[in-house]
KOLLOTI-946245 format. One record per residue: residue number from 1; residue in three letters; chain; x, y, z of N, C-alpha, C, O in turn. Coordinates in nm, 4 decimals, padded with zeros to 6 digits. Example, Ala and Ser with C-alpha at 12.3 -4.5 7.8 and 13.67 -1.06 7.14 Angstrom:
BEGIN
SITE,1,Ala,A,01.3190,-00.5690,00.7800,01.2300,-00.4500,00.7800,01.3200,-00.3300,00.7800,01.4236,-00.3319,00.8465
SITE,2,Ser,A,01.2850,-00.2250,00.7080,01.3670,-00.1060,00.7140,01.2900,00.0030,00.7870,01.3409,00.1138,00.8039
***
This chain:
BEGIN
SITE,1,Unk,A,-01.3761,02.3050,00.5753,-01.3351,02.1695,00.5440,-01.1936,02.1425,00.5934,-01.1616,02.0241,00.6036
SITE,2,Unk,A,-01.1178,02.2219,00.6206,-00.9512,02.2177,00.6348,-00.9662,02.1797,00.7699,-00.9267,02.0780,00.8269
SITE,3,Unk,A,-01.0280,02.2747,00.8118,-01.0168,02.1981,00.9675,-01.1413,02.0663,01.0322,-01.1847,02.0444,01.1453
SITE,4,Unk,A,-01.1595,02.0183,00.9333,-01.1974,01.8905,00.9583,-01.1297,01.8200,00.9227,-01.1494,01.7070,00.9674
SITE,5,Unk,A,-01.0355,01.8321,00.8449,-00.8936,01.7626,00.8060,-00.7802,01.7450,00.9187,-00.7113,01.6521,00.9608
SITE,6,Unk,A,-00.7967,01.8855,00.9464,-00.6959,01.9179,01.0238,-00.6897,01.8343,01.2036,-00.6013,01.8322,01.2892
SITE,7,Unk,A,-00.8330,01.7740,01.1978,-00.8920,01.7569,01.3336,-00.8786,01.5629,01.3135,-00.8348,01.4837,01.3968
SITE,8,Unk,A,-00.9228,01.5388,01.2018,-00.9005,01.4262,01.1856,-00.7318,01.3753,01.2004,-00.7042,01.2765,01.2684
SITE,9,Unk,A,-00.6014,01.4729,01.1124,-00.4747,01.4454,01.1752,-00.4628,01.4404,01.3029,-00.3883,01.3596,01.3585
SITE,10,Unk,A,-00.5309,01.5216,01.3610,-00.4501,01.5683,01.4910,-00.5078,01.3699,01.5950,-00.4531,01.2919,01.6731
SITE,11,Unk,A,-00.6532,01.3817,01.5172,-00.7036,01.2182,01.5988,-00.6222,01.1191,01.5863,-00.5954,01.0299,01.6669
SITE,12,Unk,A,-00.5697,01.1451,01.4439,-00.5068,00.9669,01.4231,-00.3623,01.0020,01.4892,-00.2928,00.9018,01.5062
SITE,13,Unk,A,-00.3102,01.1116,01.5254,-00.1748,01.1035,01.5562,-00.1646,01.0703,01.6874,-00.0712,01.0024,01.7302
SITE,14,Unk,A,-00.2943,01.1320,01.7867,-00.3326,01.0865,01.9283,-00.3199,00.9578,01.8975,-00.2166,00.8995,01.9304
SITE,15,Unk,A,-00.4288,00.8864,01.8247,-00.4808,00.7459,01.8572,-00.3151,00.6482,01.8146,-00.2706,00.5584,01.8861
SITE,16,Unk,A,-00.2676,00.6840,01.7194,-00.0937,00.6309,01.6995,-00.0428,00.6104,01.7935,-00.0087,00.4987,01.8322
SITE,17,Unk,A,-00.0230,00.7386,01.8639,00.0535,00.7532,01.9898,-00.0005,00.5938,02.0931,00.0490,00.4810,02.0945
SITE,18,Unk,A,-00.0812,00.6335,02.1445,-00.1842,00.6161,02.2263,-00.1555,00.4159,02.2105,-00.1123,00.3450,02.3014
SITE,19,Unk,A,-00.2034,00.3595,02.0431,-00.1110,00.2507,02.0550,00.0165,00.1799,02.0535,00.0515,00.0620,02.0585
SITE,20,Unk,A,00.0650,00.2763,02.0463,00.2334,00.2513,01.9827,00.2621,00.2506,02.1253,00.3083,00.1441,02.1661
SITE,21,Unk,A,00.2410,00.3726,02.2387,00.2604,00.3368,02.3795,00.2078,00.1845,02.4190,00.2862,00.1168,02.4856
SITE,22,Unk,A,00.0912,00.1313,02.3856,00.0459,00.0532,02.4923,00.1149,-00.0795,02.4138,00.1329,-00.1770,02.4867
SITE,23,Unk,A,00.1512,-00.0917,02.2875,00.1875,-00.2106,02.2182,00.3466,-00.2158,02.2958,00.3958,-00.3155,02.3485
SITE,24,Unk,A,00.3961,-00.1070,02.2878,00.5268,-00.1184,02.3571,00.4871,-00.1056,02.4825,00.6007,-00.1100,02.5298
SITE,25,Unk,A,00.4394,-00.0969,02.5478,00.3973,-00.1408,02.7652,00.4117,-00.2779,02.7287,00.4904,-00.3455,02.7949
SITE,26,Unk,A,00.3406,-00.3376,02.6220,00.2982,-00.4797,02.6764,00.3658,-00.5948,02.5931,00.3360,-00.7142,02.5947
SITE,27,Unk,A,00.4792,-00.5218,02.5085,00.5692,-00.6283,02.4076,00.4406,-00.6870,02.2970,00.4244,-00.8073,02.2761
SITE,28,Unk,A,00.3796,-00.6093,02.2510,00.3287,-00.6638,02.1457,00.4092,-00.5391,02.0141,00.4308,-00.4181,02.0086
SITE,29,Unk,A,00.4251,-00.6271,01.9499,00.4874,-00.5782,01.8081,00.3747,-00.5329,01.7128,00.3625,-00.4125,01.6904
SITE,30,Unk,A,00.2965,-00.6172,01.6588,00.1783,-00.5716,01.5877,00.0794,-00.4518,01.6431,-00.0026,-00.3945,01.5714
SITE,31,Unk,A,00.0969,-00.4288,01.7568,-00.0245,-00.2898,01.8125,00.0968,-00.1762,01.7936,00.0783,-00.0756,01.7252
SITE,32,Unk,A,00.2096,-00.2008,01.8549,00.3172,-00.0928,01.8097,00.3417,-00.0177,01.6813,00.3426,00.1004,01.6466
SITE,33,Unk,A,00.3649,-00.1585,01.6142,00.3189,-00.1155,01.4572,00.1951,-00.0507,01.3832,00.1727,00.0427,01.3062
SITE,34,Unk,A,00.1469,-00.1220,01.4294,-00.0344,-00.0531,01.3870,-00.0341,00.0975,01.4102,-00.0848,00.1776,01.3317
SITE,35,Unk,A,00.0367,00.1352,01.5423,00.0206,00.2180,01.6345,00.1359,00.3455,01.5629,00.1098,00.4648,01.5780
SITE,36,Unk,A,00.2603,00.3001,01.4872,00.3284,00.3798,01.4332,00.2953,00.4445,01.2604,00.3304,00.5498,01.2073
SITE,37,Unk,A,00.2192,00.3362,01.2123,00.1557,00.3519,01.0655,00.0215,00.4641,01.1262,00.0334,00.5653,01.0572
SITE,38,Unk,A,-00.0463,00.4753,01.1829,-00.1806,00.5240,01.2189,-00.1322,00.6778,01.2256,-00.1769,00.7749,01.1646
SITE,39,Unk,A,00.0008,00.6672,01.3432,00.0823,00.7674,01.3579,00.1166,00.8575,01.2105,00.0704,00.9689,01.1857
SITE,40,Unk,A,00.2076,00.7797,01.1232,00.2476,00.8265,01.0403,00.1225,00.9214,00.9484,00.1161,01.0405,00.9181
SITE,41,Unk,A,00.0269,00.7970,00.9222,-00.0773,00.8405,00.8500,-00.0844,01.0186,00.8758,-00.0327,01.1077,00.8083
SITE,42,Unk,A,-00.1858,01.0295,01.0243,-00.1726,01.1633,01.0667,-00.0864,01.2844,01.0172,-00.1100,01.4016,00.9877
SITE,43,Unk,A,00.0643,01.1741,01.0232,00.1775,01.3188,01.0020,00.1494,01.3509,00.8510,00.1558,01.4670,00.8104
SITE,44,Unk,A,00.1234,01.2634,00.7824,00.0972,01.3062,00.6790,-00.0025,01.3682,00.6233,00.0106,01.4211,00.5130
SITE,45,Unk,A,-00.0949,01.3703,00.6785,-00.2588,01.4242,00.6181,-00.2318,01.6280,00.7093,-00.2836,01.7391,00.6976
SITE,46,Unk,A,-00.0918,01.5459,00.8120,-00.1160,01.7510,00.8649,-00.0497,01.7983,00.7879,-00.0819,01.9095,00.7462
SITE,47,Unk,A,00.0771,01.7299,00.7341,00.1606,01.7951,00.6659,00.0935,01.8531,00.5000,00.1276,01.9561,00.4420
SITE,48,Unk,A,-00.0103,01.7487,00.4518,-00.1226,01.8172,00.3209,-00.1953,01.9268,00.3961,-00.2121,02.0416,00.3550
SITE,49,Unk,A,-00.2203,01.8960,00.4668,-00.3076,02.0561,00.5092,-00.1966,02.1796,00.5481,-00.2190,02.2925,00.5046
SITE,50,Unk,A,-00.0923,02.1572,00.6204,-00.0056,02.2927,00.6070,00.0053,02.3377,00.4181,-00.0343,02.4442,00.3709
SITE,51,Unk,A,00.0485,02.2601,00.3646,00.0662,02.2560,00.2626,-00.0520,02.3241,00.1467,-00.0115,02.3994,00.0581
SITE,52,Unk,A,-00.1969,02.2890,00.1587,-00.2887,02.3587,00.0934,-00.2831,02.4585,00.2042,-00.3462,02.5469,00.1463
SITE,53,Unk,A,-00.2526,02.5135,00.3282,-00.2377,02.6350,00.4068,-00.1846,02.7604,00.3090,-00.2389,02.8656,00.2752
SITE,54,Unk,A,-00.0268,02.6892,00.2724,00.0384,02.7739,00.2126,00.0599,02.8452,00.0876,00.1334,02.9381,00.0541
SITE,55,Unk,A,-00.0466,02.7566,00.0153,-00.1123,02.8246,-00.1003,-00.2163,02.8700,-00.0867,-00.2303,02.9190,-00.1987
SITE,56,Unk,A,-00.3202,02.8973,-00.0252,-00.4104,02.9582,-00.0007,-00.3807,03.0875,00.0218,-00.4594,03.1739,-00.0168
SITE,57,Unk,A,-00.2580,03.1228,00.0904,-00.2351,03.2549,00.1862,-00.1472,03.3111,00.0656,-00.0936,03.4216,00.0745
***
């Protein structure tokens, strides 16, 4: 299960990226944004999984 967690962060931090680049190519503010929250999301769901990592071990 962890690393279906772990696979899902790693997607939304791509897909963040991925709009936060193209919102900033094209001066849109709202895809940038979208694109930095989506981001964040990710950092956070890897940072719970390091986290149940380190109690596990």
């Amino acid at each position: 299960m962890s690393a279906v967690e772990k696979g899902k962060a790693k997607n939304e931090q791509a897909k963040g990226k991925v709009k936060e680049t193209a919102g900033s190519a094209v001066g849109n503010d709202r895809l940038e944004a979208e694109g930095r929250t989506e981001k964040a999301t990710g950092d956070m769901r890897d940072a719970k999984e390091k986290v149940k990592d380190a109690f596990k071990h």
